[in-house]
C-alpha positions in Angstrom: -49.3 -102.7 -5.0 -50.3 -99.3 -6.3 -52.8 -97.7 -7.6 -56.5 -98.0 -7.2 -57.3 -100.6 -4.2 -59.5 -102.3 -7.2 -57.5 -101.5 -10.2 -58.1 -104.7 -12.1 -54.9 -107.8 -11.8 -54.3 -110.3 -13.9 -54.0 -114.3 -12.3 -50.6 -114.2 -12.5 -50.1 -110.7 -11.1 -52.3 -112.6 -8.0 -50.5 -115.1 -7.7 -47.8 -113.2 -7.0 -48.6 -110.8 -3.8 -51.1 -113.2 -2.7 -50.1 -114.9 0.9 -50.5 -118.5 1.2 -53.0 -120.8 1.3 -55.0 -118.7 -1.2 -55.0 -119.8 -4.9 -56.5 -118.6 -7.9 -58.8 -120.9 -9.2 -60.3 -119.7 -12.5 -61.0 -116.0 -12.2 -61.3 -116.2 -8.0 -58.8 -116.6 -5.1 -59.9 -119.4 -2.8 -58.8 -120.3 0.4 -60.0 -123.1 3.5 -58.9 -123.3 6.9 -59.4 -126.4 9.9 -61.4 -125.0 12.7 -62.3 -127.7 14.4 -65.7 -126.4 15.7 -68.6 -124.6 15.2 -67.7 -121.7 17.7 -64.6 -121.1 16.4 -66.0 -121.1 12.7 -68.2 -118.7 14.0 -65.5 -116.0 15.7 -63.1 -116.4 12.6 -66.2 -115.6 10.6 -67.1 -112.8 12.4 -63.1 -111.0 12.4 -63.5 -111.8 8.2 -67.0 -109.7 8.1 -65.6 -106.9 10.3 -62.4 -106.9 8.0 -64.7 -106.6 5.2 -67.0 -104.0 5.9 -63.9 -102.1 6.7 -62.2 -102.3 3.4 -65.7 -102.3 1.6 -65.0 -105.9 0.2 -66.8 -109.0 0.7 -66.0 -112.9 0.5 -68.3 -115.5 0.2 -68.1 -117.4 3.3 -69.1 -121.3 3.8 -69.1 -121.9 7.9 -69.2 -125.7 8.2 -68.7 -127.5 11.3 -64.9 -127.5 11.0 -64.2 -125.4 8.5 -64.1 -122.2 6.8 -64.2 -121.7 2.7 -63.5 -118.3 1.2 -64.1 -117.1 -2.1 -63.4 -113.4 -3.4 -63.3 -111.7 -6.8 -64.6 -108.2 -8.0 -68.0 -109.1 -8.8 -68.3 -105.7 -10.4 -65.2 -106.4 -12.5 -66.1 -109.7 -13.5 -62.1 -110.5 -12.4 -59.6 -110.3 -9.6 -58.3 -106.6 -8.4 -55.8 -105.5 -5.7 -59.3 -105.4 -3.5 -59.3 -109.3 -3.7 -55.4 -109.5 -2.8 -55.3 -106.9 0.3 -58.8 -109.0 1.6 -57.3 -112.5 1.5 -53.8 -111.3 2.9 -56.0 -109.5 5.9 -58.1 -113.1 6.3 -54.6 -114.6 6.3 -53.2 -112.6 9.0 -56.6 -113.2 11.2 -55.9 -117.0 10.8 -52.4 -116.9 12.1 -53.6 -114.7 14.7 -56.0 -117.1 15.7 -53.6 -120.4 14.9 -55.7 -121.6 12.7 -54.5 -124.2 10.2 -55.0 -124.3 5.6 -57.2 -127.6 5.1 -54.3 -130.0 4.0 -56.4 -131.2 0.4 -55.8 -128.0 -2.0 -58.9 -126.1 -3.4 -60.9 -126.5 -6.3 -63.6 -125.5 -8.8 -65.4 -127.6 -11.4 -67.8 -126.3 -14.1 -69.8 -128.5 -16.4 -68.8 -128.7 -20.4 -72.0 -129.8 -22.6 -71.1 -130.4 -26.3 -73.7 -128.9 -28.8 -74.8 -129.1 -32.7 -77.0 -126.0 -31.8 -76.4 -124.3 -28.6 -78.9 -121.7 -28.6 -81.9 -124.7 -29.3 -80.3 -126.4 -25.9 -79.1 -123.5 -23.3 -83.0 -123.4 -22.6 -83.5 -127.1 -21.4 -80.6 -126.8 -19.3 -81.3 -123.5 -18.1 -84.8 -124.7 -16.9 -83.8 -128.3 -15.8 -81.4 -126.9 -13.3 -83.0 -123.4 -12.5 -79.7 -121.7 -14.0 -79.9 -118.0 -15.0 -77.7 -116.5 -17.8 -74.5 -115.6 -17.2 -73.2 -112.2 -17.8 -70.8 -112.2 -21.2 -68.3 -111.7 -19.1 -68.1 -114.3 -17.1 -66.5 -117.9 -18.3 -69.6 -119.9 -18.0 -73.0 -119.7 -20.0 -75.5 -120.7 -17.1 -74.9 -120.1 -13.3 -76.7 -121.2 -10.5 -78.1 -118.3 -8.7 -77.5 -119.3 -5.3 -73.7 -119.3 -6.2 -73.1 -123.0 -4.7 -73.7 -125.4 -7.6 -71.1 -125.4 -10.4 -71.5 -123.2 -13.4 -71.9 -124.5 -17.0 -70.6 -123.9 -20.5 -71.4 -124.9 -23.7 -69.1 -125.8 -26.4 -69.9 -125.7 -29.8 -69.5 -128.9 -32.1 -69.0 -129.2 -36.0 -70.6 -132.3 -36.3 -72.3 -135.2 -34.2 -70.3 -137.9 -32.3 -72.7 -140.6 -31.2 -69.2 -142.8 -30.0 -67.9 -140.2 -27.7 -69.0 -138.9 -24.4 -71.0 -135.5 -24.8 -70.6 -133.9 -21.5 -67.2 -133.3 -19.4 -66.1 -131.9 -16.0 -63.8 -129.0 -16.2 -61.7 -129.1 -12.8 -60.0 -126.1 -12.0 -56.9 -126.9 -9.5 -53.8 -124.9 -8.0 -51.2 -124.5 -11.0 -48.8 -126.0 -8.6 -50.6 -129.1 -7.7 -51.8 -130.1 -11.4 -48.6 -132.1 -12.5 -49.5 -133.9 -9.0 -52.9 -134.5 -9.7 -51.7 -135.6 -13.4 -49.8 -138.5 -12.0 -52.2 -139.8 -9.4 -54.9 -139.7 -12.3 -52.7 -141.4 -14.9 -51.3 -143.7 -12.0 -55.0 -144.7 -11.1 -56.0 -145.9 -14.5 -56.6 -142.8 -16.8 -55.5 -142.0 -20.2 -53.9 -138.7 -21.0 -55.6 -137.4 -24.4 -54.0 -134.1 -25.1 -51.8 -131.6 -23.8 -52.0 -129.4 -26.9 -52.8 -126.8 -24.1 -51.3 -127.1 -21.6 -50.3 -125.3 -19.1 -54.1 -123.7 -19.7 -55.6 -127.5 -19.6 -55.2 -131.5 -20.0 -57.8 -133.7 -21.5 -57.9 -136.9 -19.6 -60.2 -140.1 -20.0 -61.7 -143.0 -17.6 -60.6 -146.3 -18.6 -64.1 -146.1 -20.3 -63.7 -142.8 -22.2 -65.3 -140.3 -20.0 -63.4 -136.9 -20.2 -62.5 -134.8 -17.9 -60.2 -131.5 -18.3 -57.9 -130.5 -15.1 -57.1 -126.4 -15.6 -55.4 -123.5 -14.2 -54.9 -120.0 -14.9 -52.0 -120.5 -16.6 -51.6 -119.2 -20.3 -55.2 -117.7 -20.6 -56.2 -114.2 -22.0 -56.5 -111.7 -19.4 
């Protein structure tokens, strides 16, 4: 890469000189690796922090018992630069150096969709019922959690009611190369595809009972 260590990359320029297991999901690159115990956890943890003060970068780390889960985007830059990329491909080189192992199930992201007559009348509710702040106009959510842990929602603006159809839907954002996967199993398991107007950006799918849910990647959105 060249340029500025945080000059600005699109998700498909990421997906590109990113090593594996990391992903973009949504405007971040995501990766999880087996530990297999808390001490371990611990000293891969503490290579990552030492490899980020260096470069001046930070992840957001989730230690669990045996596991590790990394986010990293340019918080700054609401988006992913070559900072993200040289971070995760540093992380990547401390797991193999350590033999440590991707988690086998690939990562993911869901937000919450709310459909809305009047949007501005209902963002409050939700933003007190859940303790949500505002999300910067940059960013592809309305409301985020402030803690960063619980997923962030949007609101989408409807021209009229529709009593006879679900108003709320998960948005899950998976790997562009595991969604036509995760399509099959989903049809296979009962589940009604509803549109793939836009696809590769998202598929609508539906319950047996209706209830929407919309599987997305990067792919064919506006950088």
């Amino acid at each position: 890469m060249t340029g500025s260590t945080r000059a600005p990359l699109t998700a498909a320029e990421a997906t590109d000189v990113v090593a594996d297991p990391w992903r973009v999901i949504a405007d971040k690159l995501v990766a999880a690796y087996r530990t297999g115990s808390m001490v371990t956890g611990g000293e891969f943890v503490t290579r990552i922090i030492a490899a980020a003060e260096e470069a001046d970068h930070h992840p957001d780390v989730d230690l669990r018992y045996g596991s590790v889960h990394l986010v990293l985007t340019t918080h700054s830059a609401h988006q992913l630069t070559e900072a993200d990329v040289a971070l995760a491909n540093r992380i990547t080189g401390i797991a193999a150096e350590m033999a440590l192992e991707p988690l086998p199930a690939p990562v993911s992201q869901f937000d919450l969709a709310i459909d809305a007559l009047d949007i501005a009348a209902v963002r409050p509710f939700w933003s007190a019922v859940l303790g949500y702040k505002e999300a910067d106009e940059k960013e592809p959510v309305d409301l985020t959690d402030p803690s960063g842990r619980l997923p962030g929602v949007w609101f989408q603006q409807m021209d009229e009611a529709r009593p006879e159809r679900s108003r709320m839907h998960v948005d899950l954002w998976v790997p562009h190369d595991v969604v036509h996967e995760r399509l099959r199993a989903a049809i296979t398991a009962g589940g009604q595809l509803l549109s793939d107007d836009h696809a590769p950006s998202f598929w609508v799918l539906a319950d047996p009972e209706g209830n929407e849910v919309c599987l997305c990647t990067w792919q064919s959105r506006a950088d």
